[in-house]
C-alpha positions in Angstrom: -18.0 11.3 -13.9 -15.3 9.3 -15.7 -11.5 9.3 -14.7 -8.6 8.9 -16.8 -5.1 7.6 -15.4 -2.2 8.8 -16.9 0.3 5.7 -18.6 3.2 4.6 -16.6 5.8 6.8 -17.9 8.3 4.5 -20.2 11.1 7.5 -20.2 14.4 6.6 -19.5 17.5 8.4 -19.3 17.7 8.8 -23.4 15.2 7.4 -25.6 13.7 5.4 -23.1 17.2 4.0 -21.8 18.0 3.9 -18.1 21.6 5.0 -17.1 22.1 1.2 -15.9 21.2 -0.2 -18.9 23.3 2.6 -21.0 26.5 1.6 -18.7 25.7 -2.6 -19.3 25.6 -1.9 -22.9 28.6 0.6 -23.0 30.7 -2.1 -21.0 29.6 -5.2 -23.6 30.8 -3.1 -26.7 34.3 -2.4 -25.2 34.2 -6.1 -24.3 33.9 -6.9 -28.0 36.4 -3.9 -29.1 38.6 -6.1 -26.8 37.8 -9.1 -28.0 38.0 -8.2 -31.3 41.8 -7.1 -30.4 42.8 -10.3 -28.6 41.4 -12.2 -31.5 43.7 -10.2 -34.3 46.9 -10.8 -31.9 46.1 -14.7 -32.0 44.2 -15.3 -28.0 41.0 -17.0 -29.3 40.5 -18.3 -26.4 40.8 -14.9 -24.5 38.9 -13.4 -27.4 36.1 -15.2 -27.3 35.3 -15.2 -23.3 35.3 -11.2 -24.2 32.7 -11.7 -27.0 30.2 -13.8 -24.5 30.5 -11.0 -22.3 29.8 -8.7 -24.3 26.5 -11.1 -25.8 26.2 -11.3 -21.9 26.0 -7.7 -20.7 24.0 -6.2 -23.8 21.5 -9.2 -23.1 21.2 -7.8 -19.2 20.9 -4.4 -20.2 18.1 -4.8 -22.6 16.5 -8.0 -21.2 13.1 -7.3 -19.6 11.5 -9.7 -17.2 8.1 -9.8 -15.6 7.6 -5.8 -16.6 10.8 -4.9 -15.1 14.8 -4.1 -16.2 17.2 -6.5 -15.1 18.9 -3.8 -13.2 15.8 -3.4 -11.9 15.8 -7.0 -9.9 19.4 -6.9 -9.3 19.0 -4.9 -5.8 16.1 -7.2 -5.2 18.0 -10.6 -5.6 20.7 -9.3 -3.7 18.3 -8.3 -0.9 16.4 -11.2 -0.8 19.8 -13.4 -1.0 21.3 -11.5 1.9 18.1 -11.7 4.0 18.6 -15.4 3.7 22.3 -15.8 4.3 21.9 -13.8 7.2 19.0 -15.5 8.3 17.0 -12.3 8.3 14.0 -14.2 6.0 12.3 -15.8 9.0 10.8 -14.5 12.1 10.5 -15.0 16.0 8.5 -13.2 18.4 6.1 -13.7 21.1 7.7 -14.9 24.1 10.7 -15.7 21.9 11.1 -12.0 20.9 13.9 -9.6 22.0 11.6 -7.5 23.8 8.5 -9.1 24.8 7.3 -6.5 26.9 7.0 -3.8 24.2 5.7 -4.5 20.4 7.5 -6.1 18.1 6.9 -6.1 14.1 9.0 -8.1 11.7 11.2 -6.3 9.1 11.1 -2.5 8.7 8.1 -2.4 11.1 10.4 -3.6 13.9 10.7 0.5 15.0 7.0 0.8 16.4 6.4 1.9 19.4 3.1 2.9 21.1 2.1 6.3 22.5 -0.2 6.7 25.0 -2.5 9.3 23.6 -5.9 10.4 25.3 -8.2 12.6 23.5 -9.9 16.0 24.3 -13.0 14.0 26.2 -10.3 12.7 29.0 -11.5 9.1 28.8 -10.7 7.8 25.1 -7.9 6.2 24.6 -5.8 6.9 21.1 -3.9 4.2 19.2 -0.5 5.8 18.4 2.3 4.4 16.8 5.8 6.1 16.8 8.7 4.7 14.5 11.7 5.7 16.1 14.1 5.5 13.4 11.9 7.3 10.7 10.2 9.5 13.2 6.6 9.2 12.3 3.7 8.7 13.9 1.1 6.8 12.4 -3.1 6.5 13.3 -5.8 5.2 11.7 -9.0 6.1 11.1 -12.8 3.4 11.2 -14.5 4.5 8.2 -18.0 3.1 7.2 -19.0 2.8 3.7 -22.6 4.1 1.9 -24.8 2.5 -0.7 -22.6 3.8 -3.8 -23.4 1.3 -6.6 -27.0 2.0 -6.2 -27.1 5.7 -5.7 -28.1 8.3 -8.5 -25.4 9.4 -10.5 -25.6 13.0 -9.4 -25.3 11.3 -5.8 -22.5 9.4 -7.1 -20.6 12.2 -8.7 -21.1 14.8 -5.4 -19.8 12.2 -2.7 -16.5 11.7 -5.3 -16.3 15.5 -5.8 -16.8 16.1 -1.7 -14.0 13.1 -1.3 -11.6 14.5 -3.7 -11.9 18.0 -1.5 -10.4 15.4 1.2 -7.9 14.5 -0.4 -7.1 18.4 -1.5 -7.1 19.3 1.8 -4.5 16.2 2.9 -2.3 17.3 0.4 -2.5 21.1 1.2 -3.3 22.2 4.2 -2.0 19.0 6.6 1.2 18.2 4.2 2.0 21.9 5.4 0.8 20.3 9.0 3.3 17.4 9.1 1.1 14.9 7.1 3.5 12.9 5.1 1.6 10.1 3.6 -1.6 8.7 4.0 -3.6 5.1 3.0 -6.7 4.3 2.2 -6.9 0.0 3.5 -10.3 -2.0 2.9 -10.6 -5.6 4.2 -12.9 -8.9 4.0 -12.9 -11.2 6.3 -15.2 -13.4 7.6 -18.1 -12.7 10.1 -17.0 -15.2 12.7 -19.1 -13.4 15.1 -22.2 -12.9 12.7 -22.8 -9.2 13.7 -26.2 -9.9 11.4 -27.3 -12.4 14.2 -26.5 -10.0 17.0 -28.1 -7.4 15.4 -31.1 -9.3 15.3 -31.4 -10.7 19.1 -30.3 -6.6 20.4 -32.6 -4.8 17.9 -36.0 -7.4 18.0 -38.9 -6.4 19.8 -41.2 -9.1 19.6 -38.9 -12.5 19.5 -42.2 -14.9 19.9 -43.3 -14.0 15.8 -42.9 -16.2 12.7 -41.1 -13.3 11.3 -38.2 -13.4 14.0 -37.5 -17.2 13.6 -37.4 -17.1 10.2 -34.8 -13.8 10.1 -33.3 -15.5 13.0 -33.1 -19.4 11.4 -31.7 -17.1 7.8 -28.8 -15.5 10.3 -27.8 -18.6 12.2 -27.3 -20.6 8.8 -25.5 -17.2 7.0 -23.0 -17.4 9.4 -20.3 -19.3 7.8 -20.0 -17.9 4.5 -20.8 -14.3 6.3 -18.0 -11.4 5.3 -17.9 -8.2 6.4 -15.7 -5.2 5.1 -13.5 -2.7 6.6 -12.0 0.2 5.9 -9.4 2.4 7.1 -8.4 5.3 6.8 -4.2 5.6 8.0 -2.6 8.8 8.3 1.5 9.4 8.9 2.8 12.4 10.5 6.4 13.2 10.2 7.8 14.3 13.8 11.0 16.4 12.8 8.6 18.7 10.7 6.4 19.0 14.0 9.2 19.7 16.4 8.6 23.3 16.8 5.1 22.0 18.6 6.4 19.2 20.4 9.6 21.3 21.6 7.3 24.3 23.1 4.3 21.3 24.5 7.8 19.8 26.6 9.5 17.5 24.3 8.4 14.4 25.8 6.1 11.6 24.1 3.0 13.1 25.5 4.0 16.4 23.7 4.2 14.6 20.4 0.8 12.8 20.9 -0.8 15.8 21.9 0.8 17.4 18.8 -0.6 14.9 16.3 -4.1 14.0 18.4 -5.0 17.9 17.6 -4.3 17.3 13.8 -6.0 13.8 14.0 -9.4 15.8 14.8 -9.2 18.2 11.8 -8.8 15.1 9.5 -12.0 13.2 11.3 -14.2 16.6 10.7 -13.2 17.2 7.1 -14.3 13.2 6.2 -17.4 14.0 7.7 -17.8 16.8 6.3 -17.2 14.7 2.6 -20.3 12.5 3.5 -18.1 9.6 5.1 -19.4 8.6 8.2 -16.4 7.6 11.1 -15.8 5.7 14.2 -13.5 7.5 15.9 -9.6 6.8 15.7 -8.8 3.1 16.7 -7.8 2.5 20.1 -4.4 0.7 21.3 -6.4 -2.3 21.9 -8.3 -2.2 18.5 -5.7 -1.5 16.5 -3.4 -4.3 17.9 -6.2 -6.1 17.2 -6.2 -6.1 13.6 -2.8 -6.1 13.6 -2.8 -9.2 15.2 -5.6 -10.7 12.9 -3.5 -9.7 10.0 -0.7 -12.2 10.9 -3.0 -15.0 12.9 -6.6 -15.3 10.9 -7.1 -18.0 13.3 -7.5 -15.9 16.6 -10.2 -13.5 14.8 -12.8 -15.4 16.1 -11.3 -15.1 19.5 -11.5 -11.2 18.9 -14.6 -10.9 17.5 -15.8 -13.0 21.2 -14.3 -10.1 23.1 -15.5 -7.1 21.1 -19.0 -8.6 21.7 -19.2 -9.7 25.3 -20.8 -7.3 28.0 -19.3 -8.2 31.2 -16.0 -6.2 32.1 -13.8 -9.1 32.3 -13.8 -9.5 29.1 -12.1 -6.3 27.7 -12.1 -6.0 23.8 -9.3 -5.8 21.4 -6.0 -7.5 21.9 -2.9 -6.0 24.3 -1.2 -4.2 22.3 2.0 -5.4 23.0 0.7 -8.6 21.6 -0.6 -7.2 18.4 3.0 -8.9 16.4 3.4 -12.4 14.9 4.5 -15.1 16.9 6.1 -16.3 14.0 7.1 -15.3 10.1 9.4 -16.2 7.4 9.5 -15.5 3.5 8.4 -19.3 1.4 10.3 -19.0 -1.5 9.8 -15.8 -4.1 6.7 -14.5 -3.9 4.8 -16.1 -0.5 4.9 -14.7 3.4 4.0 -17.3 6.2 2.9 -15.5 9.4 1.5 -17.0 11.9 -1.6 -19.2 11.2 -2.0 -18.7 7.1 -0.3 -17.6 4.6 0.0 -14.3 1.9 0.5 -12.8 -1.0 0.8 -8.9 -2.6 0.1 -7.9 -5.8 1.4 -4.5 -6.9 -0.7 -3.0 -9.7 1.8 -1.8 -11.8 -0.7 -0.2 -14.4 -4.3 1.2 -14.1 -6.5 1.8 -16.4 -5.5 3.3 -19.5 -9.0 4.1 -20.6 -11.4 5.9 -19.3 -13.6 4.4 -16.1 -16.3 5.0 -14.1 -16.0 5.7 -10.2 -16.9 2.2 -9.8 -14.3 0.5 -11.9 -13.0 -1.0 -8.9 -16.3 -2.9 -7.9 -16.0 -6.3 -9.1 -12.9 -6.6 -7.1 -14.9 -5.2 -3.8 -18.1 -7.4 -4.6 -16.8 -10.6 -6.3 -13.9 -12.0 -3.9 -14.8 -14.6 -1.5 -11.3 -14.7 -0.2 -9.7 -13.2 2.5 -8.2 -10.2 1.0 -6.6 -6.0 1.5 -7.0 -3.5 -1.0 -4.2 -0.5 0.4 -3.9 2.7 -1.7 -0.9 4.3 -0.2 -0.4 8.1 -1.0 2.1 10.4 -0.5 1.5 14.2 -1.4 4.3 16.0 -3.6 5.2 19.5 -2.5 4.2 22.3 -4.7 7.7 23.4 -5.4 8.7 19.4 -6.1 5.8 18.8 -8.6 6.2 22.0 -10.4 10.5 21.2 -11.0 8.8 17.8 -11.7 6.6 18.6 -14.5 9.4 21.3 -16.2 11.8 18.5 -16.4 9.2 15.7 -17.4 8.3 18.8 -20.4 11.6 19.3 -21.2 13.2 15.8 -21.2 9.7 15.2 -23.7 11.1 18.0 -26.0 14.7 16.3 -26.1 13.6 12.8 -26.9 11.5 14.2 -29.6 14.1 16.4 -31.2 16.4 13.2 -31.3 13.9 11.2 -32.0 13.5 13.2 -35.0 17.2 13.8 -36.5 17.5 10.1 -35.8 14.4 9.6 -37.9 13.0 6.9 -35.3 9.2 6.2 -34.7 7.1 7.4 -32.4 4.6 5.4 -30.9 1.1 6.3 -29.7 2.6 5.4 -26.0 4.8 8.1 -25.9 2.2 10.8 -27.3 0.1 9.5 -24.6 3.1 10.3 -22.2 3.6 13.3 -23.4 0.0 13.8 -23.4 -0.1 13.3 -19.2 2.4 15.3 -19.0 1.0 18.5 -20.4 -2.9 17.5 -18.4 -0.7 16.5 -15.1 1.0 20.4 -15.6 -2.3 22.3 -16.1 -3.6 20.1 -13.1 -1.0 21.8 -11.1 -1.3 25.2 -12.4 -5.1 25.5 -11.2 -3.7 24.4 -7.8 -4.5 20.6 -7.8 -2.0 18.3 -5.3 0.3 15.8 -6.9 0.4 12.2 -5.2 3.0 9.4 -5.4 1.1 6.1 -4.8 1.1 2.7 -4.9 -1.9 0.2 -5.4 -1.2 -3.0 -3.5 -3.6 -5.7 -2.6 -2.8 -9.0 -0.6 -4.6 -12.2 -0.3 -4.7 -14.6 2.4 -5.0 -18.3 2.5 -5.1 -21.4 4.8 -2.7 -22.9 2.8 0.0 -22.5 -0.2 -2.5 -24.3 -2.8 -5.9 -22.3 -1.9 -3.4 -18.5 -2.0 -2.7 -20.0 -5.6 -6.6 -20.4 -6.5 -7.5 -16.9 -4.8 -4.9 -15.2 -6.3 -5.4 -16.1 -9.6 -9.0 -15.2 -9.0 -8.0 -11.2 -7.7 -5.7 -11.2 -11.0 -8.3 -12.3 -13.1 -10.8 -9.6 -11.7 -7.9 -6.8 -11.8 -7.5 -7.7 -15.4 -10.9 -7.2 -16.4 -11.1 -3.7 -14.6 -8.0 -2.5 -17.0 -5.1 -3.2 -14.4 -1.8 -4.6 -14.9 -0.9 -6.5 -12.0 2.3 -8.4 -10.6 3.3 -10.4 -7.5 6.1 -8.7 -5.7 8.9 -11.9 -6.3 10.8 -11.5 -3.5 9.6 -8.3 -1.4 6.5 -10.6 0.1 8.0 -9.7 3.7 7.6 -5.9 2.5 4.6 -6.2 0.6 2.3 -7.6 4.1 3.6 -5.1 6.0 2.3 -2.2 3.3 -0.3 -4.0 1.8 -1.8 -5.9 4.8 -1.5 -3.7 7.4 -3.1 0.2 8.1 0.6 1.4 8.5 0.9 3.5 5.0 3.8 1.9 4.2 5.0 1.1 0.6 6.8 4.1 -1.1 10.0 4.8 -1.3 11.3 7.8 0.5 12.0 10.6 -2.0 15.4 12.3 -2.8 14.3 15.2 -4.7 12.3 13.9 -6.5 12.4 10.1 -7.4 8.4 9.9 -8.2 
């Protein structure tokens, strides 16, 4: 089974022109009418600050720079330069925090609150987190991966056809449910509590063989260059399109996490149902748990004590008031410092353009020795949005051909491929598949500034070979951790109509 991603779409407002970049060059030729004028009337000097302008604002408009408009950066500049006049780039919690006693996220995150959710067995404890301001609620799922790479390919291509019936139903049936977005998070990091080793002394009968020392010598000496991979599955629930529920259940928090925990079981059975086996919805302690590893690497060995002690005073996960930074800040343009290391997010800006396999992604699961996040974040588009969607992408395609052709200008085999998607992305609709908005981000992690370089150039070097274009986000690194690095599905903007 091979997939083809459709080409970043290159359409602008006309002929591949954004409105910005219309108005910048617009503005630059009345700057050299102007100029023009003042020179005729004798003011050189006034006649030629007009003419740099204009040089000045045509340049801006039609200027590219890593991938992206000039207009493009100007709202991110002008963030990032307020952030730091305002001192909004760096970072206290902890005991230094404005509420210590309740989480507390950096940046947009800073909303999160817990629910205290218990599920339908009475005794286990739910992980809920509700964003006040953009009432949601988010969960996340333990997912266990399967031997893929080595299964048949009619194996292969039924566990992506069950998987893609997941994703159908998110889309469909729980988008009409309240589901708002959804991420898929994988992590390494390393096995500071060699789970291999334990496995061993729990599982082994007879410890007094040759066989046992030797497995057991092999495990001890593995330890350090150990990994092990997680992945999560995050879904978002958006409360104001619940509030029919929560109004008739009472209204109060527990009404709104018994509201979501009853859609958080239907999602759990239909991934099982696709072949993907689960471990339940993360706890408050276990969540704040990798939350808390996120932003201090150091204290995962710590956690990884307490998830594998047996006596009850030793109570797993981390308090989930605790699960923030003590500490975080922004290092220049494109690093974030939290805590203990430090991080970087790559946005892939451009899959594929030719065909792949369902393992195209591999090298980058299999070949990275660093601490790293691969996040998809997804956000399903309404049937009524992608179907006005697609008739304007159609008919703005029929426009920019008909100039394209009275202005006799070329047409390159990028924009047939557009137009192409367009017209496969359409019939995809019309036999009832769901539209997605998402975002491919992935985030390394480092000790320090000078091993994040090395690692990072490793990930791009891998992302290139699978076909991706991939950029740092200059700038948004505060943003990028908090979607990338963390199982909050986080990362799109929110839609006004339809901005996809």
């Amino acid at each position: 089974m091979q997939f083809l991603f459709p080409p970043r779409s290159s359409r602008g407002a006309v002929l591949g022109f954004a409105w910005s970049q219309i108005f910048l060059v617009v503005a630059g030729i009345i700057a050299a009418v102007v100029g023009l004028n003042l020179l005729t009337v004798g003011h050189r000097g006034t006649g030629a600050a007009a003419f740099a302008a204009c040089g000045l604002l045509v340049t801006l408009g039609l200027l590219r720079l890593k991938g992206r408009r000039i207009t493009e950066w100007a709202p991110i500049i002008a963030g990032a330069l307020l952030q730091s006049w305002s001192g909004q780039n760096q970072y206290r919690g902890g005991p230094f925090g404005a509420n210590p006693d309740h989480l507390d996220l950096p940046g947009p995150a800073a909303g999160y609150r817990w629910l205290t959710a218990t599920a339908a067995d009475g005794t286990t404890q739910v992980g809920l987190l509700h964003h006040r301001r953009e009432r949601t609620v988010t969960a996340a799922l333990v997912c266990y991966g399967a031997n893929f790479i080595l299964a048949d390919r009619d194996v292969q291509d039924r566990r992506l056809t069950d998987w893609s019936l997941v994703l159908q139903i998110l889309g469909s049936e729980y988008a009409d449910a309240g589901l708002v977005r959804w991420s898929l998070m994988s992590r390494t990091v390393p096995d500071t509590g060699n789970r291999a080793q334990r496995y061993l002394i729990n599982k082994a009968v007879d410890t007094s063989s040759v066989a046992y020392q030797s497995l057991a010598e092999l495990t001890a000496a593995a330890a350090p260059a150990a990994q092990r991979h997680e992945t999560l599955l995050a879904v978002v629930f958006d409360v104001a399109k619940l509030s029919g529920e929560i109004t008739d259940a009472g209204g109060t928090d527990a009404a709104i996490a018994a509201v979501v925990l009853d859609r958080l079981g239907g999602i759990e059975a239909a991934v099982t149902e696709a072949g993907v086996s689960t471990g339940g919805w993360l706890s408050p302690r276990a969540y704040a748990a990798l939350i808390r590893t996120q932003f201090d690497p150091d204290d995962q060995e710590a956690v990884d004590l307490r998830s594998g002690a047996r006596d009850a005073g030793a109570p797993a996960g981390v308090e989930p008031r605790l699960a923030g930074p003590v500490a975080a800040r922004t290092v220049g343009w494109n690093t974030y410092q939290h805590d203990s290391a430090y991080s970087r997010t790559l946005w892939v800006a451009q899959m594929p353009r030719q065909a792949v396999t369902g393992t195209w992604l591999t090298p980058l699961y299999t070949r990275t020795t660093c601490r790293r996040t691969v996040t998809l974040v997804a956000q399903p588009v309404p049937a009524a949005l992608a179907q006005l969607a697609s008739r304007r992408d159609k008919v703005a395609r029929a426009g920019d051909e008909v100039t394209q052709r009275k202005l006799r200008l070329v047409r390159t085999a990028r924009e047939d491929d557009e137009a192409r998607a367009v017209e496969q992305i359409d019939r995809e609709q019309a036999r009832g598949h769901v539209r997605h908005r998402y975002a491919l981000l992935v985030t390394v992690t480092a000790k320090d500034v000078k091993a994040l370089d090395r690692d990072v150039r490793a990930v791009k070097r891998l992302l290139s070979r699978a076909g991706c274009e991939s950029v740092s986000l200059a700038g948004e690194q505060d943003q990028g951790f908090l979607a990338g690095a963390l199982p909050l599905a986080r990362g799109l903007k929110p839609m006004r109509g339809w901005s996809a």
